[in-house]
C-alpha positions as a Markdown table, in Angstrom:
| # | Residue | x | y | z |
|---|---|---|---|---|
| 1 | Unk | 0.0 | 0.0 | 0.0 |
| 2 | Unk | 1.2 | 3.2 | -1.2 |
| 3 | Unk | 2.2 | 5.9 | 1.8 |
| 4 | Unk | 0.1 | 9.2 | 1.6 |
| 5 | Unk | 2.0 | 12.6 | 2.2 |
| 6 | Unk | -1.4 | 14.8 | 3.3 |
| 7 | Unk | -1.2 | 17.5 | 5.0 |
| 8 | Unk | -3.2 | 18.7 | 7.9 |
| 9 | Unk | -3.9 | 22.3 | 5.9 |
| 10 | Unk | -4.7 | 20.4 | 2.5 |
| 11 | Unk | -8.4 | 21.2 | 1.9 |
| 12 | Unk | -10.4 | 18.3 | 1.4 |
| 13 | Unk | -13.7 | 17.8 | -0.4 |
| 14 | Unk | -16.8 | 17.4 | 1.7 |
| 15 | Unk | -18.9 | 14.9 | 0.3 |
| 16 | Unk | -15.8 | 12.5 | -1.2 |
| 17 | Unk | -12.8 | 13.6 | 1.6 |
| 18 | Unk | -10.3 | 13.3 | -1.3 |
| 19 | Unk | -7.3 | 15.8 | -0.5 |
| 20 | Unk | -6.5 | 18.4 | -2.8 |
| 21 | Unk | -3.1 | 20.3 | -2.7 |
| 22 | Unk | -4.6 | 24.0 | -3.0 |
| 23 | Unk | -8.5 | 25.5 | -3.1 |
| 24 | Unk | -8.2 | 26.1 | -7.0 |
| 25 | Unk | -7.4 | 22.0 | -7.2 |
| 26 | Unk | -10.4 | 21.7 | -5.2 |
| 27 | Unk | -12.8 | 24.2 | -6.8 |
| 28 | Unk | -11.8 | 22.2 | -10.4 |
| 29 | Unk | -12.9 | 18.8 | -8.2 |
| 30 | Unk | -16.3 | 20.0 | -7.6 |
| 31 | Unk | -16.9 | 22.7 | -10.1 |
| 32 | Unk | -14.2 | 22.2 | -12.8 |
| 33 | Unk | -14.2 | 20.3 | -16.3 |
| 34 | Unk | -13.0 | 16.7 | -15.1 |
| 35 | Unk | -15.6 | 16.4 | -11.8 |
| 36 | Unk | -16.7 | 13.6 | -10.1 |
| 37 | Unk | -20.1 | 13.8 | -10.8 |
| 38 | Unk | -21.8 | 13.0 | -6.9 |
| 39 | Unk | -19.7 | 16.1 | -5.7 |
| 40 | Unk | -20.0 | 18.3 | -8.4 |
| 41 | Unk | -24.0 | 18.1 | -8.3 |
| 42 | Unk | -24.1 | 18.3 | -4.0 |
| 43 | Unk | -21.9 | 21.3 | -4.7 |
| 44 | Unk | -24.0 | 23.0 | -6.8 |
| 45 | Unk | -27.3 | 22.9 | -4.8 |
| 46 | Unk | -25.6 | 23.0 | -1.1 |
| 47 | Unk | -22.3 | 24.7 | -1.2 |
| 48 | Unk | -20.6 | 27.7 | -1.0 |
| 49 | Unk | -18.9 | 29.3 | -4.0 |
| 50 | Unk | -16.5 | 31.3 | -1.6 |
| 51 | Unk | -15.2 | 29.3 | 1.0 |
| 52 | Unk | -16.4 | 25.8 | -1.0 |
| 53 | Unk | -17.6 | 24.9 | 2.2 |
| 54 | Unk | -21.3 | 22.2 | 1.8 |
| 55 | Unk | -23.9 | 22.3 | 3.7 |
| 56 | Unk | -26.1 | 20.0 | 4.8 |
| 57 | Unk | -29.3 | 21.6 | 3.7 |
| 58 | Unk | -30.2 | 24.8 | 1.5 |
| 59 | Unk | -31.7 | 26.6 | 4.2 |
| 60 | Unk | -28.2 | 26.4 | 6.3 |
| 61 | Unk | -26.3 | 27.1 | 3.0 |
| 62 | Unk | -28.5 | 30.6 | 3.2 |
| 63 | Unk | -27.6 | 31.1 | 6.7 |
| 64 | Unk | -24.1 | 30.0 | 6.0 |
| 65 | Unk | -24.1 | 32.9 | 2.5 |
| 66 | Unk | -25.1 | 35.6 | 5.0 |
| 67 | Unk | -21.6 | 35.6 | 7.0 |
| 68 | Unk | -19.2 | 34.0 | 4.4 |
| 69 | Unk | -18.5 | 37.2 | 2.0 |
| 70 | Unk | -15.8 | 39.0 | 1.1 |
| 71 | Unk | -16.1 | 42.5 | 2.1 |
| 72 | Unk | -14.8 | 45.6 | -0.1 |
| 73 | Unk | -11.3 | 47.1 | 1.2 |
| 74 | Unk | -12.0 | 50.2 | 2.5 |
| 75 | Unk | -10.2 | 53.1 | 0.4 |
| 76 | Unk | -7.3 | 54.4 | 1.2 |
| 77 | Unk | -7.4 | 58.0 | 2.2 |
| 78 | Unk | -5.1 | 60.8 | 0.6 |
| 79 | Unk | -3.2 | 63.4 | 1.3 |
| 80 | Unk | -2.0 | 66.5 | -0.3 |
| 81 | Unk | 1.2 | 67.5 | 0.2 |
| 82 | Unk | 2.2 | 71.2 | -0.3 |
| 83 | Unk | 5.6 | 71.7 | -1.4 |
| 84 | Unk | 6.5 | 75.0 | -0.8 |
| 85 | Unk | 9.5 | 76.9 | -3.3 |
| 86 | Unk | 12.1 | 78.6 | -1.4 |
């Protein structure tokens, strides 16, 4: 039997617990071109296209939508500098 190398921060897919070795891997395991097909569809009615999280139900997944988002960076302020000619 062949020795897995996993890491403990490797994300991992809900529904299947296959390990990928970064979130775009995993995003391509449940919402890429080569899916496995039970993931892929659980994905698309119960999980999270942020944080890729599944829920266990639609109503949670709501609940879940409301606190997982990405807020917008607030601007940096700016200020003008007079340069005085001596």
């Amino acid at each position: 039997m062949q020795t897995s190398h996993h890491s403990v921060h490797d994300p991992i897919c809900d529904m299947c617990n296959k390990h990928c070795k970064s979130f775009e891997s995993l995003r391509e395991h449940i919402a890429g071109p080569l899916t496995i097909v039970n993931c892929s569809s659980i994905f698309a009615e119960r999980g999270c296209i942020l944080c890729l999280k599944i829920c266990s139900s639609v109503d949670s997944l709501m609940e879940h939508k409301e606190m997982c988002h990405l807020t917008t960076p607030q601007p940096i302020e700016t200020v003008e500098i007079y340069h005085s000619e001596d």
